[in-house]
Z-matrix of the N, CA and C atoms (Angstrom, degrees):
N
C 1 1.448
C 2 1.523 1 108.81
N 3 1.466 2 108.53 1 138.21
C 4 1.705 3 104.42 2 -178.93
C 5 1.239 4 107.36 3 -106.84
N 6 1.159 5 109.85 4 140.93
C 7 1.401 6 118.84 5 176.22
C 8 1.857 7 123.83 6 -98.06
N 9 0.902 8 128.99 7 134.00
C 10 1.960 9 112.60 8 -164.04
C 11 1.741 10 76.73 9 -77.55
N 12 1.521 11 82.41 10 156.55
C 13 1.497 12 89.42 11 169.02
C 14 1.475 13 124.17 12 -81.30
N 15 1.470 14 97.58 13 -16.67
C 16 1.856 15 99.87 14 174.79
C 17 1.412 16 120.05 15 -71.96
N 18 1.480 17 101.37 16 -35.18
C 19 1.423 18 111.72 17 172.88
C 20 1.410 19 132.72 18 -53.75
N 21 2.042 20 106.36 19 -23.85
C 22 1.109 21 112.70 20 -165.19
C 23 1.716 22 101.10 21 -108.45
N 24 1.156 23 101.64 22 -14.52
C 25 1.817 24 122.84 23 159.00
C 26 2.077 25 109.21 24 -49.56
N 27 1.509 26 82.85 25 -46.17
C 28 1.690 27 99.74 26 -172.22
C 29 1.525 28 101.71 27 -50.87
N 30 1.844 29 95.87 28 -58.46
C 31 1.423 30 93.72 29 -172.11
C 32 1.470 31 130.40 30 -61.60
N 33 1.472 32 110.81 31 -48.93
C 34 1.267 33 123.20 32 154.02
C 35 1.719 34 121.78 33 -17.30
N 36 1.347 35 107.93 34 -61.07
C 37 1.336 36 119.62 35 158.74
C 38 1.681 37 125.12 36 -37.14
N 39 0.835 38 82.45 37 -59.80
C 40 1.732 39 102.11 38 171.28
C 41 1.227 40 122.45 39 -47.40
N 42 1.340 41 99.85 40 -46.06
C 43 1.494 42 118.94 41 -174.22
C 44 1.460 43 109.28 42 -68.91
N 45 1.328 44 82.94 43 -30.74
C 46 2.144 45 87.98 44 -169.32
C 47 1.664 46 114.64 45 -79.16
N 48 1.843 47 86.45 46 -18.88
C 49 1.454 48 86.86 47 176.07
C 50 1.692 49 136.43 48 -114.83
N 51 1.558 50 91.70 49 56.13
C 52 1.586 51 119.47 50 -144.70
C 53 1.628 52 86.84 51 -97.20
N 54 1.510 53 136.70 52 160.56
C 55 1.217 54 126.22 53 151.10
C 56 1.341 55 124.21 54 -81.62
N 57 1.105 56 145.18 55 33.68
C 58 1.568 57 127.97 56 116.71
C 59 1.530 58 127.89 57 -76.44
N 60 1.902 59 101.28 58 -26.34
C 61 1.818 60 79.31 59 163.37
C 62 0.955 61 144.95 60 -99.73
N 63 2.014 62 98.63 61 14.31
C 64 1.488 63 99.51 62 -170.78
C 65 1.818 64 103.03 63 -94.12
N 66 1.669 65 114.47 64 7.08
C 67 1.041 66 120.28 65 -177.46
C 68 1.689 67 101.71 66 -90.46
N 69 1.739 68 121.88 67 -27.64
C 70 1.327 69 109.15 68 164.52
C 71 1.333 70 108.16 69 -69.15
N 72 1.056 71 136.29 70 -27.56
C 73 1.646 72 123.94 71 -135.02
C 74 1.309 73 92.97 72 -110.27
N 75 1.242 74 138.12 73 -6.18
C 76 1.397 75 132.71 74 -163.86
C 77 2.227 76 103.86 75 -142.50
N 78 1.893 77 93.36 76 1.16
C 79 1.538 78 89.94 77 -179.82
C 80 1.578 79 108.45 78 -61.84
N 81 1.400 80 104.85 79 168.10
C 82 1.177 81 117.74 80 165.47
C 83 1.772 82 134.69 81 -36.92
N 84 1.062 83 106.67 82 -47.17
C 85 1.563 84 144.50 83 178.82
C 86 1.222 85 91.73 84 -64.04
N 87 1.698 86 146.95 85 -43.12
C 88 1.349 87 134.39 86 -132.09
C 89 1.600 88 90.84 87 -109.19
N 90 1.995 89 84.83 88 159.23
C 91 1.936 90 91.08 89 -163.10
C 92 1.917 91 101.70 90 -82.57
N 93 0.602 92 131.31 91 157.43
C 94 1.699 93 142.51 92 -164.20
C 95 1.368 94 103.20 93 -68.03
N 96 0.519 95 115.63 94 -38.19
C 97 2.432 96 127.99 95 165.44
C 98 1.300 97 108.02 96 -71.60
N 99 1.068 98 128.68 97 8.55
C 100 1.717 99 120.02 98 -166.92
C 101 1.736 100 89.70 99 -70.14
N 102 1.355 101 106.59 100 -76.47
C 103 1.923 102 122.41 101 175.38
C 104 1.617 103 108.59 102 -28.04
N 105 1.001 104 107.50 103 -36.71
C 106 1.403 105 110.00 104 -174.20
C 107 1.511 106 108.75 105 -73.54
N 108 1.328 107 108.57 106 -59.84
C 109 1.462 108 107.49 107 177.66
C 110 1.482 109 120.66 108 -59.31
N 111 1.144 110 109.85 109 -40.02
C 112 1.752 111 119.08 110 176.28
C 113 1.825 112 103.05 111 -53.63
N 114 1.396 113 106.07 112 -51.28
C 115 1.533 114 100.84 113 178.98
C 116 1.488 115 114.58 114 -73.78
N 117 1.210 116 118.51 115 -11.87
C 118 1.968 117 111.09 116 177.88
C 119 1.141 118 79.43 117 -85.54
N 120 1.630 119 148.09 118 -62.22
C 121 1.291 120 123.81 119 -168.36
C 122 1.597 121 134.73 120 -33.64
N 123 1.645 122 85.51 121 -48.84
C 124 1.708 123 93.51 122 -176.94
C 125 1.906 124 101.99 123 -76.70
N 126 0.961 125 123.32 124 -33.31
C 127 1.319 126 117.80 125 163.30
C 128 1.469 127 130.75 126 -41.69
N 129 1.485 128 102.26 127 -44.61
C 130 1.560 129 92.69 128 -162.55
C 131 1.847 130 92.21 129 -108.37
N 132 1.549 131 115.95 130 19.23
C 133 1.256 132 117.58 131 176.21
C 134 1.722 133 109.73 132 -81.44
N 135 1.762 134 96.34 133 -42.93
C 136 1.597 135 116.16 134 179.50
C 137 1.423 136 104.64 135 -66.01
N 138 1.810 137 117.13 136 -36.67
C 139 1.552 138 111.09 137 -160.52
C 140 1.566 139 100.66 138 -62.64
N 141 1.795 140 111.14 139 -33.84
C 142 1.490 141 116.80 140 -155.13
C 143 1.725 142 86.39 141 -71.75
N 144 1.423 143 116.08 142 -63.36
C 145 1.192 144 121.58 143 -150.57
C 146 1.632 145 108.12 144 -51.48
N 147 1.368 146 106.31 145 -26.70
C 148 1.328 147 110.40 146 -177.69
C 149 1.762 148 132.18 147 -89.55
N 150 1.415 149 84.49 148 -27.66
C 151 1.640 150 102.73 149 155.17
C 152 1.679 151 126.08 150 -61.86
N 153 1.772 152 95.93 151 -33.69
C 154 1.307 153 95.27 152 -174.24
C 155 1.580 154 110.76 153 -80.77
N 156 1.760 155 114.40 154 -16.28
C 157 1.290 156 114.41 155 -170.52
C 158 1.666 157 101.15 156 -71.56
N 159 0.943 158 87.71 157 -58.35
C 160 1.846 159 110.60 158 -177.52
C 161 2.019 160 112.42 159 -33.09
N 162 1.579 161 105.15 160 -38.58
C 163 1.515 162 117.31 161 -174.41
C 164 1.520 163 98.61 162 -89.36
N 165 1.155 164 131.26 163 16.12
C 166 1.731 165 142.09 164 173.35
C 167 1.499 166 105.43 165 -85.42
């Protein structure tokens, strides 16, 4: 079974935005860029994945 890769981006997403990790990602302890970096990640994960569909 194939999965689109955006779709599995979606989930991923999802995942990140579950309540146990929004209790790491937003604890007390955590550096103020954490959210930020997690979202350029998922950003430039879709830009690649989607660039790469597009060069097919």
């Amino acid at each position: 079974m194939y999965i689109h890769r955006l779709v599995f981006l979606l989930i991923l997403t999802i995942f990140l935005l579950s309540p146990a990790i929004m209790e790491w990602w937003l604890g007390p302890r955590s550096a103020w860029y954490r959210p930020y970096l997690i979202w350029a990640g998922v950003i430039l994960i879709a830009y690649w994945l989607e660039r790469k569909t597009r060069l097919k």
